[in-house]
N, C-alpha and C positions, 0 to 999 in steps of 0.2 A: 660453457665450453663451446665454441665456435666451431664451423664446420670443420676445418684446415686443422683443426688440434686434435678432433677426433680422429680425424683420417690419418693423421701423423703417428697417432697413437696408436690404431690398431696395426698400423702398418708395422708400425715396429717389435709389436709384440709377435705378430707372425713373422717375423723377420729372425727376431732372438731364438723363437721356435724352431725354426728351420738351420738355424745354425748350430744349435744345439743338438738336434738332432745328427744332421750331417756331421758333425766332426765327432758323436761321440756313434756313429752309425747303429744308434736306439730306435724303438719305435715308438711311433708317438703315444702320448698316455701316460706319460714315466715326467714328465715339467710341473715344476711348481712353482705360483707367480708372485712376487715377495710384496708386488703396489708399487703404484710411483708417487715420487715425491718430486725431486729434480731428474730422478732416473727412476729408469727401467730395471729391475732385475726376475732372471728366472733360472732357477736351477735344475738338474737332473734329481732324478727321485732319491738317488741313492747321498748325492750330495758332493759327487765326484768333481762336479762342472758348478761352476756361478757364472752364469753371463750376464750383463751388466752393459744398458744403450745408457749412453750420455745426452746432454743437453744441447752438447755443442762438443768441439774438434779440440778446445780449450781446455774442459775439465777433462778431455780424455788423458791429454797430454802431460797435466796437470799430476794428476793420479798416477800413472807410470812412471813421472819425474821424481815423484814424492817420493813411491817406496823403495825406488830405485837408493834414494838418500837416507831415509830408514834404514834402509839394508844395510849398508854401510856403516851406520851409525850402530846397527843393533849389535854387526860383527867382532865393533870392539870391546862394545862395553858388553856382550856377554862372557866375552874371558875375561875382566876384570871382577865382574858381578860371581862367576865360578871360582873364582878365587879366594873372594870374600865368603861366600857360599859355603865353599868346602865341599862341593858338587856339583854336575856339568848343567847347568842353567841358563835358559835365555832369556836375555832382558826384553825383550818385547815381541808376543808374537804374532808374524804375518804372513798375511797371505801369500801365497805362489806364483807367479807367473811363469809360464812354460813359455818358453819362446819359438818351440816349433809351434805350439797354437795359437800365438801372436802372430805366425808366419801364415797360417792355415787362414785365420780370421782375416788377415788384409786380403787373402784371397779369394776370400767369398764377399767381401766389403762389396756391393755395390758402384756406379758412378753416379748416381742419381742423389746424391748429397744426402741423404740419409743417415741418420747419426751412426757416430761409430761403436763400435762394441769391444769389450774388453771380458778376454775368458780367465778366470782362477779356478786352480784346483783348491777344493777346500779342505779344513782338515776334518778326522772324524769327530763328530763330536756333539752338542747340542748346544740351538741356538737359545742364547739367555730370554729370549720373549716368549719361546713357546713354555720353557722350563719353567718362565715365572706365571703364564697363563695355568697349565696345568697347573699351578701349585707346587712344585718338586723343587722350584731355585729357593739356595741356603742364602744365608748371610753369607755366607763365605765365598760363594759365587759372586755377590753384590763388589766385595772387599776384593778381589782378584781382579774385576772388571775395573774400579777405581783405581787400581795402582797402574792397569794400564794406561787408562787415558790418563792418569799423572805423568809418567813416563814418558811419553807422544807428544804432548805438550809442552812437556819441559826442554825437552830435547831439538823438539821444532822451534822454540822459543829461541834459544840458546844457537841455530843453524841458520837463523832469519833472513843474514844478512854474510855474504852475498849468495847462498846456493837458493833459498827458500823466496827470498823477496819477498816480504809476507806483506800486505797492505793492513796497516794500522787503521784499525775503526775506526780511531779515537783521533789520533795525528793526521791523518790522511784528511778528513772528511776538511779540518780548519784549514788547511795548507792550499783546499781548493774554495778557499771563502767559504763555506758552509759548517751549521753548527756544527758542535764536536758530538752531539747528544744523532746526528743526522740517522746512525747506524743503528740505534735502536728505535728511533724514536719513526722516520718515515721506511727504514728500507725490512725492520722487523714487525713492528706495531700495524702502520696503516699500511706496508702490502703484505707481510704474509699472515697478517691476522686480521684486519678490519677487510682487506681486497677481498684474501680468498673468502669471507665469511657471506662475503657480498656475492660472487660469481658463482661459488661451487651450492653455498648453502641456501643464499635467496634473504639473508636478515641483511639489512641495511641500514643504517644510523643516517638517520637526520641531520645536513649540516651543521645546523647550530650545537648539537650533543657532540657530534662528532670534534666540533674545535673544541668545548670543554673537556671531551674524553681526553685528547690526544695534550691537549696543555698538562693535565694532569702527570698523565702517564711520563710525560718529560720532566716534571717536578720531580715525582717521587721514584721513579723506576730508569730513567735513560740517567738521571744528572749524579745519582749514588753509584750506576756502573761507570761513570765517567771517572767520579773519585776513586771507586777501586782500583780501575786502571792505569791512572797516574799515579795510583799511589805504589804500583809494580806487583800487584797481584793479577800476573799476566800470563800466556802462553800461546802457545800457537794452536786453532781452532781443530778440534776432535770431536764431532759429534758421538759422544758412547752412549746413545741410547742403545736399550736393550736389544737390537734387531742389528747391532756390529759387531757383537760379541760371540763368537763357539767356543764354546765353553769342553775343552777335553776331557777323554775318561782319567787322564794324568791328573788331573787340575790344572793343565794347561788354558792358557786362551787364547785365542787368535783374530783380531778385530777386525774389522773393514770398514772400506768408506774415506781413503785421501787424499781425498779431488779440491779440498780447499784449499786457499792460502790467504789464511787472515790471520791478524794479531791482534787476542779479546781480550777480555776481562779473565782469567783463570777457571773463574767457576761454572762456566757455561756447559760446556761439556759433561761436568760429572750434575750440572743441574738436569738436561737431558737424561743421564742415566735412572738418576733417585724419582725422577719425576715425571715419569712417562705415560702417565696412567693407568697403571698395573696394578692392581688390589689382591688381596688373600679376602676371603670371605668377605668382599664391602670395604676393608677398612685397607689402607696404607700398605702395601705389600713387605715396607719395613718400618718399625716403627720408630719416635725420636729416637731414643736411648739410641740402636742401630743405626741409626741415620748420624746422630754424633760420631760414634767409632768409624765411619766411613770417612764422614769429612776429616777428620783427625788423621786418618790412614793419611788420605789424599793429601793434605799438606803437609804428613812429612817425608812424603815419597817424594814431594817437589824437593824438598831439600837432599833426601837422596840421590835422587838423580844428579843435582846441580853438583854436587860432590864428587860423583865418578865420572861427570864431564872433564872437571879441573884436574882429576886422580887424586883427590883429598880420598886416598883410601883409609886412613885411620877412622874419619870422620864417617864414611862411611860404613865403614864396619862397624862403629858405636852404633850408627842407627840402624843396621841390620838385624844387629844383637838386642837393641832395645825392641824393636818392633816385635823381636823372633819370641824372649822372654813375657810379653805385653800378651803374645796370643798363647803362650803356653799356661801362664798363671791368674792373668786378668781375665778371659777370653777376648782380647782385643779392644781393652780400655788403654787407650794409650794417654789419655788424662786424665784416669780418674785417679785413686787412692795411690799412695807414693807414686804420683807424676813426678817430682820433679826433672826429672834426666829429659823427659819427654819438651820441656821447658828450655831448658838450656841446650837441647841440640837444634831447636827452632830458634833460639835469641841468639844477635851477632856476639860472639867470644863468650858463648856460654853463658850467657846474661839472663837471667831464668826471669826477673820482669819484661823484659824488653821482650823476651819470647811469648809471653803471656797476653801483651799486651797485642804485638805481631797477629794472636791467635786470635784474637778479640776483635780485629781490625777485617781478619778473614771471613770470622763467621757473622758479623756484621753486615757481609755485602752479600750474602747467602738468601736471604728471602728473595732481594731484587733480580739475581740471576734464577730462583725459581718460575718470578712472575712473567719474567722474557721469557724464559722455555714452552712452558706453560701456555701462551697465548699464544704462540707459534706454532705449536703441535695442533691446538683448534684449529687453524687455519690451516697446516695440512693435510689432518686428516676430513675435515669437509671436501676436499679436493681429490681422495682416495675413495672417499664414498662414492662421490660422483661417477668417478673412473670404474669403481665396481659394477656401479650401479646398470652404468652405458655396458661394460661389457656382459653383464646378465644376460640385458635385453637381447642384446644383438648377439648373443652366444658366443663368442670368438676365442673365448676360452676354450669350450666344447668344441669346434668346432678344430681347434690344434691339441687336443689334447693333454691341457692345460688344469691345474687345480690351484683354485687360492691358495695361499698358506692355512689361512683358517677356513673351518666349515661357512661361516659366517663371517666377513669382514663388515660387512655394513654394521652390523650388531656388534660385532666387539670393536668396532673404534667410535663407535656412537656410546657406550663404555664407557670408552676410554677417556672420551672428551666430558663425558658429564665427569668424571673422575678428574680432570684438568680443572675445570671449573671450582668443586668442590675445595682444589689446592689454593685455588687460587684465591677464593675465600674467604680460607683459614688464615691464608698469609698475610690479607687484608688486615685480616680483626688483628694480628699478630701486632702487625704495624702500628696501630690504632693503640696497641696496650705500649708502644716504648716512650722511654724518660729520655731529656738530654736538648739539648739548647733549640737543635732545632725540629723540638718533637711534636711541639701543636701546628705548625707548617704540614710535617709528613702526616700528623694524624688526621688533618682536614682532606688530604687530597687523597687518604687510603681511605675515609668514610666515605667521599663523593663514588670512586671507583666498584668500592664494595657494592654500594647501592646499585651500579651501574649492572655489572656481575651477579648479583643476586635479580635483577629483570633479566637478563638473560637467561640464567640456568631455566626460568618459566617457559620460555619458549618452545613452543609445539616439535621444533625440530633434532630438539635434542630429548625429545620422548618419543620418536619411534624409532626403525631400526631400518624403516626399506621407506624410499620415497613415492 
């Protein structure tokens, strides 16, 4: 991290401090600092206030464009969803934006170009990563959180064009001469997982490994999310990993974080959520079985939604009902023992193979959107250790009155990333076990990879906890 980035950084973190402070006229000691990634966040203690520095004037604008079309979107289809419901229900829920503190905030803005800042009131509630650290988040917490980002996605999907203009990973990247594999393969792979691993963490690969690593990873991992994607298992980008979700004492939820506008492969999003590196005692925080009824939720909530977009309310109330009966007698096996219906409300005209096959086709591209998440989160969170690590030293936390979210961030996202690792793997060898025309192609470049991944997890860096 170069001089100019720290000095940006601290500057801004006392900046969000002061501003939080001033507009909610607290004293300091009462802030809590969530890490950065692309942004800044730090909240009030009690969780009234999230303030939130951006990257740039872009994502700011971006973000308040976004929920502003949300909003809009959520207003209708949650009296359509209450209808069907048979009680007052919201289709998706978000954050607040107060607009007197939008007025307050451009007033204490700065002109020294400094990033801008954005305030939400949040609701009450807990956030899904500390719930899953402590141990206390359900499956059902898990299954709430997936129907949102279905919903977000779907809906973002479906709004693309003209309000969203979403930039297609996939279409965009060949239209300007470059692969179509461009968006996973150099602007996820080699900068935010090979870069950061190199600046923040200090490992660095070897050119000649490095073009075999990176050939691979576009074999077997950018070129199956390229198929997913043309093949229409698509949506508009939702990060839900666990640190965008509150989870309410209703069972409500309320997510954050709409500063994108891309158009991915579908499963990105809820890969980030399942695979975040969160454990119960060691192991998977959920395990397959649960991790199946998730995915299963998640794709027929996309077909839900698509349906109260069109006002196919028939169709939608079948899947309401089937979902609703799924979690009262199955506990939420939506394919297992008399599936059929689950079948046929997935296949076009009720076509219970064609739905089947649909689903095959979805959980199919499932491990590859794990291995993108997965490699991704290593590299940011090497990049949050760092950041901890600089503000330790130099106190700047202590010194605004500031506390991590965790007692320890270095230690649990060092964790969290041997935990990535571990996923990563498993998915390997996963790989390595499939049948099908072109399966000794994908099993040679998942053995080469594995190998790669297994020297790494050795690495001294991901066995301590403080640099």
């Amino acid at each position: 991290m170069n001089i100019t980035e720290r000095q940006c950084l601290v500057e801004n973190i006392r900046r969000l401090a002061r501003t939080v402070n001033a507009l909610e006229s607290m004293p300091s000691g009462n802030l809590i600092f969530y890490g950065p990634s692309r942004h800044l966040v730090i909240s009030s203690e009690d969780g009234k206030t999230i303030a939130k520095a951006y990257r740039d004037d872009e994502r700011f604008n971006d973000e308040i464009a976004n929920l502003d079309i949300f909003g809009q979107i959520n207003k209708e289809r949650s009296a359509l969803l209450s209808e069907i419901a048979g009680r007052e229900d919201v289709y998706i829920g978000l954050p607040k934006i107060d607009s007197q503190l939008l007025m307050q905030r451009t007033a204490v803005r700065p002109e020294n170009g400094t990033l801008p800042i954005l305030l939400l009131a949040a609701e009450r509630g807990d956030l899904l990563y500390d719930k899953t650290i402590d141990g206390h988040a359900t499956f059902q917490d898990y299954l709430t959180a997936a129907v949102q980002v279905a919903r977000i996605q779907e809906e973002g999907k479906q709004e693309r064009s003209p309000k969203f203009s979403l930039e297609d990973v996939v279409r965009d990247p060949a239209a300007k001469g470059m692969p179509v594999t461009d968006y996973f393969v150099r602007r996820r792979f080699e900068e935010v997982f090979l870069r950061q691993l190199s600046e923040h963490a200090g490992i660095d690969v070897p050119e000649h490994a490095r073009e075999n690593l990176v050939r691979d990873w576009e074999s077997l991992v950018a070129q199956n999310l390229v198929k997913a994607h043309r093949s229409g298992l698509t949506g508009y980008y939702f990060d839900g990993n666990p640190k965008h979700h509150i989870l309410g004492p209703d069972g409500k939820v309320v997510s954050f974080d709409f500063e994108f506008r891309l158009y991915v492969p579908a499963l990105l999003g809820l890969a980030s959520l399942l695979s975040f590196g969160l454990t119960r005692d060691g192991r998977q925080y959920l395990d397959t079985e649960e991790q199946t009824k998730v995915l299963d939720r998640f794709f027929i909530e996309m077909e839900f939604a698509n349906a109260l977009r069109k006002g196919y309310k028939d169709k939608a109330k079948q899947i309401f009902d089937y979902v609703t009966e799924r979690k009262e007698v199955y506990a939420s096996d939506l394919s297992g023992p008399k599936s059929e219906g689950f079948f046929r409300l997935i296949g076009k005209q009720g076509d219970m193979n064609e739905g089947r096959e649909y689903r095959d086709k979805f959980l199919s591209a499932w491990p590859y959107a794990v291995l993108d998440r997965a490699t991704a989160w290593i590299g940011h969170k090497a990049r949050y250790k760092q950041v901890a690590q600089l503000l330790i030293d130099e106190g700047v936390l202590r010194e605004q009155g500031i506390r991590f979210e965790r007692e320890d961030p270095i230690e649990q996202n060092t964790i969290e990333q041997r935990e990535h690792i571990q996923t990563i793997l498993a998915t390997l060898k996963f790989i390595q076990g499939l049948n099908g025309r072109n399966a000794p192609y994908l099993q040679d470049a998942a053995r080469r990879l594995h190998y790669w991944f297994q020297e790494l997890s050795a690495h001294t860096y991901f066995s301590r906890s403080h640099s």
